[in-house]
Wavefront OBJ file of the C-alpha trace (Angstrom):
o trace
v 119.480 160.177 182.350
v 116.262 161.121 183.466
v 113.077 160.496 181.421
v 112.505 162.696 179.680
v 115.697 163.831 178.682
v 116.255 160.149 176.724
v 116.806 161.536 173.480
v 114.148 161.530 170.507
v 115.100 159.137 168.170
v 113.893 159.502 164.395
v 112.891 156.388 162.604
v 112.142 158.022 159.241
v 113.723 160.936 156.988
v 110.473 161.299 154.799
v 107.758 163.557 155.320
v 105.305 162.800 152.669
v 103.766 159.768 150.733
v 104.674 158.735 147.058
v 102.745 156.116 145.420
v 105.954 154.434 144.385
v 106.221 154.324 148.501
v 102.914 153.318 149.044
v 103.507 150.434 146.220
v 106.168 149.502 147.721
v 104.182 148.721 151.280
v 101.801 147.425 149.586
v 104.567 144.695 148.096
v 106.054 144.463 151.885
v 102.958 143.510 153.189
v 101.849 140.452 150.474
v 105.024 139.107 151.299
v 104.785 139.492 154.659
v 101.171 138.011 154.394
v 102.528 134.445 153.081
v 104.057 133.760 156.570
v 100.832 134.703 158.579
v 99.619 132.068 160.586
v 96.065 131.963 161.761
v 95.796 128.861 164.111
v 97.575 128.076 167.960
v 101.025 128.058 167.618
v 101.692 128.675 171.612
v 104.046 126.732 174.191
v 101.113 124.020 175.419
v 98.678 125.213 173.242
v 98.357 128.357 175.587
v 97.063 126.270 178.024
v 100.317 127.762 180.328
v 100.384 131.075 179.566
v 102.340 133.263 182.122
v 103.344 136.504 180.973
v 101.220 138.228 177.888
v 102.552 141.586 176.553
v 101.128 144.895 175.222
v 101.841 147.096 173.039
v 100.893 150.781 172.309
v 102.087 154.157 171.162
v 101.253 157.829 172.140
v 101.862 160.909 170.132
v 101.959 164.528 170.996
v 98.665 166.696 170.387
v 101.291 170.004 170.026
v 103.337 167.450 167.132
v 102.286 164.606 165.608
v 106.034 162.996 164.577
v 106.726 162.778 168.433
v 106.099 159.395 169.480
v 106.268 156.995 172.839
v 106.129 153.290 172.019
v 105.596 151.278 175.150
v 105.603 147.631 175.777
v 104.324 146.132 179.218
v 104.422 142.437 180.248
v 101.965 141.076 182.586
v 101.661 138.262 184.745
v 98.480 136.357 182.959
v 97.551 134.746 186.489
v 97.835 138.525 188.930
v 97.441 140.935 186.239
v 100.432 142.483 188.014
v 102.892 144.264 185.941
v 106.730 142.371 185.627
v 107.864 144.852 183.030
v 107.721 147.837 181.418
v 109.988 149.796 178.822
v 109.739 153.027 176.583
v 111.019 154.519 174.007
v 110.887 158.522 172.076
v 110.884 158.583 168.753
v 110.595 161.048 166.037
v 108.223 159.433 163.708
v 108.333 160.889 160.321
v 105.975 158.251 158.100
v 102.844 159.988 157.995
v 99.464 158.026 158.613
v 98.378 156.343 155.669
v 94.845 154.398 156.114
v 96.060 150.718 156.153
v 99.493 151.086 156.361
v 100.151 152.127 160.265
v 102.289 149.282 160.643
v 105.221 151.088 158.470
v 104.735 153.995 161.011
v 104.674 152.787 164.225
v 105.727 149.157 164.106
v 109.667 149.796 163.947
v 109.288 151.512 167.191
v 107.386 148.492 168.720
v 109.894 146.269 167.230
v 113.138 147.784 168.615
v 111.401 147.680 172.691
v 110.862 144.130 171.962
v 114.478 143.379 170.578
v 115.396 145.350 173.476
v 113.766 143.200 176.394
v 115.517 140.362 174.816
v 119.113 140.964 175.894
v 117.183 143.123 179.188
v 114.955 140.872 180.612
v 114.631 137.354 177.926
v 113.277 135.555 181.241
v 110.255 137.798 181.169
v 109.610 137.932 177.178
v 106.178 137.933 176.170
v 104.585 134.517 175.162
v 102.155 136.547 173.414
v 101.396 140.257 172.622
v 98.378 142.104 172.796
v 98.124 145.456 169.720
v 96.704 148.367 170.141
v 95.583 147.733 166.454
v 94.036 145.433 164.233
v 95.174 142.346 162.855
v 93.390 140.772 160.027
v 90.526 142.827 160.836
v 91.956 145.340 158.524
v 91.019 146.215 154.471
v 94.023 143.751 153.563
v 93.890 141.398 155.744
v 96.832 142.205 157.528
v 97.248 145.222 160.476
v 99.426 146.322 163.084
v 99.276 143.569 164.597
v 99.799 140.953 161.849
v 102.628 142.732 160.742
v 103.910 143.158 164.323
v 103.539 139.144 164.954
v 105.216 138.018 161.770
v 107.897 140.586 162.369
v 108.631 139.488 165.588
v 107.794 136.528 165.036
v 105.952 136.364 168.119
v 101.780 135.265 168.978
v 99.856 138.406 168.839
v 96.123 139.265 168.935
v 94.921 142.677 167.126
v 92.860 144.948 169.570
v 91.296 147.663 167.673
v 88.442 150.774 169.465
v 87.198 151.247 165.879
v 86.085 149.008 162.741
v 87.276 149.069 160.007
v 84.754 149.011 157.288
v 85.254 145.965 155.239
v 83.453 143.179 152.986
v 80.486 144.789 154.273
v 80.745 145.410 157.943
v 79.728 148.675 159.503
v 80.212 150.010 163.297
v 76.277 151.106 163.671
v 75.182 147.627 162.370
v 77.236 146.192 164.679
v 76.655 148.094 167.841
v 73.047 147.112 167.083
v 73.053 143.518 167.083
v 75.269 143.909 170.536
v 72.379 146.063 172.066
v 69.351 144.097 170.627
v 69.649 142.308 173.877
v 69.877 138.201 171.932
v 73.733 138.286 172.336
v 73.906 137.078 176.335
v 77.677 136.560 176.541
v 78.023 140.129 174.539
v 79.969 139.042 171.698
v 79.227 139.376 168.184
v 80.874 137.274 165.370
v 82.234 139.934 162.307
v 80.773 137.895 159.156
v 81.915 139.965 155.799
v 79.383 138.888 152.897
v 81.835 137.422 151.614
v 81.363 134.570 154.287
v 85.053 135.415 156.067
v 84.970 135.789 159.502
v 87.108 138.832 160.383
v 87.005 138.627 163.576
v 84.815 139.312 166.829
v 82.889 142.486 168.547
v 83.080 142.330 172.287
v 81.488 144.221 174.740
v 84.063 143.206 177.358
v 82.955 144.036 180.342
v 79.213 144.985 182.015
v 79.824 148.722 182.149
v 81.145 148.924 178.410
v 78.848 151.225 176.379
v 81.492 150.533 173.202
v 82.774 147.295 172.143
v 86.247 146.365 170.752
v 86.757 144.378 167.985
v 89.317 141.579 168.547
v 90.890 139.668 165.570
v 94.092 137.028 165.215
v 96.836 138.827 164.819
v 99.408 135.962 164.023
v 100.296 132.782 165.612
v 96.977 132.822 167.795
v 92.994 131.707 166.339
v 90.473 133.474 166.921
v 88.992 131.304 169.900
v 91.806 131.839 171.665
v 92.128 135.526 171.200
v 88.691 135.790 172.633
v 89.673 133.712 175.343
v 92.508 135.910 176.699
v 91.060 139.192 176.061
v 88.165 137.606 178.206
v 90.742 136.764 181.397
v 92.822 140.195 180.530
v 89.485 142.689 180.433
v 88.799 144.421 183.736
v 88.000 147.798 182.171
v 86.839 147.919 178.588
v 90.119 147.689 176.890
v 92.607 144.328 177.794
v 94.608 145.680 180.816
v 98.186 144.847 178.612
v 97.352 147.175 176.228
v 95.340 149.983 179.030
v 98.733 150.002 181.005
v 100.426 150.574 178.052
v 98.618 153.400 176.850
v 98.547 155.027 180.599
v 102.349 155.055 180.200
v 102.912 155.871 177.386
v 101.047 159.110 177.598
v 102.823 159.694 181.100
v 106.137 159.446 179.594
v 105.287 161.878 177.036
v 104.022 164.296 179.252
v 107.216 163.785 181.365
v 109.018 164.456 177.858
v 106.933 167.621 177.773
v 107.726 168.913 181.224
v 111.249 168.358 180.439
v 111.416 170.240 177.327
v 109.615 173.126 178.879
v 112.023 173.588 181.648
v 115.077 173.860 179.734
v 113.147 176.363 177.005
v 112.142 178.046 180.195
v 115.209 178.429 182.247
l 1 2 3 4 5 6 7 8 9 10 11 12 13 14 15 16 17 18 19 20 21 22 23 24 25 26 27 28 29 30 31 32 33 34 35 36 37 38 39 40 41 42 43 44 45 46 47 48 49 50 51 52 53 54 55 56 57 58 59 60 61 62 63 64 65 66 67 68 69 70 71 72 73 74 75 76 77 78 79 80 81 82 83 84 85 86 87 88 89 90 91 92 93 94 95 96 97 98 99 100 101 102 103 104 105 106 107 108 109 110 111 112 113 114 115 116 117 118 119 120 121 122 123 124 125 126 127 128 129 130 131 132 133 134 135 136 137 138 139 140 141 142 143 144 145 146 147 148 149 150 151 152 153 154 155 156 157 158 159 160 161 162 163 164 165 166 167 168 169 170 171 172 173 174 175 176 177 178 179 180 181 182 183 184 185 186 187 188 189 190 191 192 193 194 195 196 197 198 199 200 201 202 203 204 205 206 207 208 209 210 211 212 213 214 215 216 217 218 219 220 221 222 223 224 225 226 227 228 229 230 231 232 233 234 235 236 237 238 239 240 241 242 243 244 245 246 247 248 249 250 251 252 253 254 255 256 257 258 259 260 261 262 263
């Protein structure tokens, strides 16, 4: 079967939002939250790390419930892709600000079950989000959720902040162009005196910075660490070869559909 005739898959029957949903997410994640761990739990401390993962997902301008999910491995030391895997899915849990992990999450979830009885030689050793981790207005994003799920080290990636304890974007971009920060990086201190995570401008050229947070299993140095190695363009190279195909798949998906519509 060709690309994009794999069949779209739906993960969810409900179209709308209840509160008694949204309560119950709310629930989910608490519980979820007790198992997070925020400090190195790698094979050798990290220290030999060979394949790192990323994650992302695509969705179509034309319909927002049709989703690609795509995972890529990486070798850590080339930066060469060992893996890559996709998968269409009708995704019927609307957005909800700070619960995207009960919308796109089971899709991540079933590529990585999926590499394990594919290719368990080449499993991550730790996964990069497109999304935050605790950088997130409970303390617990995508990529929290992701890691405790799978059960797997992952570090939140996220293009946007989210505005919590205090933090704002324009604040931030300031103190990154006030020209005192030499290595770029800006610590995210809430007033409450949490650290949320990091800004990083990751790369010369970048005019925006990403904001990098522990997702689970990994701290915060060490996040920074591989995002660092990982960053040739402004978003980690896991995650940007993700995103490239995911969006090629779905415009494969698109071609497909218009040809039998068409003929």
């Amino acid at each position: 079967m060709s690309e994009e005739e794999k069949q779209v898959k739906p993960y969810s029957e409900a179209s709308t939002t209840s509160s008694v949903e949204i309560q119950n997410w709310i629930e989910a994640q608490d519980l979820l939250k007790k198992k997070l761990i925020k400090e190195d739990d790698l094979e050798g401390n990290g220290d030999d790390l060979k394949y790192v993962g990323g994650v992302d997902i695509s969705f179509l301008k034309e319909d927002s419930s049709v989703a690609c999910g795509t995972l890529v491995v990486m070798d850590l030391q080339t930066l060469q892709v060992v893996y890559d895997d996709f998968s269409l899915a009708t995704v019927q849990v609307p957005y909800v600000p700070g619960f995207l992990a009960f919308r796109e999450a089971p899709v991540l979830l079933e590529l990585l079950e999926r590499m394990k009885k594919r290719a368990p030689l080449l499993y991550p050793q730790l996964l990069m989000v497109d999304g935050n981790g605790i950088l997130h207005p409970r303390g617990f994003g995508l990529a929290s959720h992701l890691g405790v799920l799978a059960n797997l080290p992952t570090i939140g990636i996220g293009k946007n902040l989210h505005h919590v304890d205090g933090l704002t974007q324009s604040s931030v971009r300031q103190l990154l162009s006030d020209g005192k920060n030499n290595d770029s990086i800006i610590t995210l201190k809430g007033i409450s005196g949490c650290i949320w995570g990091v800004a990083m401008r990751s790369t010369v050229d970048s005019l925006k910075p990403i904001y990098v947070s522990i997702g689970h299993r990994v701290s915060l140095d060490t996040a920074i660490r591989i995002v660092k190695i990982t960053c040739t363009f402004r978003v980690p190279e896991p995650i940007r070869q993700a995103d490239i195909r995911s969006r090629e798949y779905l415009r494969k998906f698109q071609m497909g559909m218009l040809k039998r519509t068409t003929s």
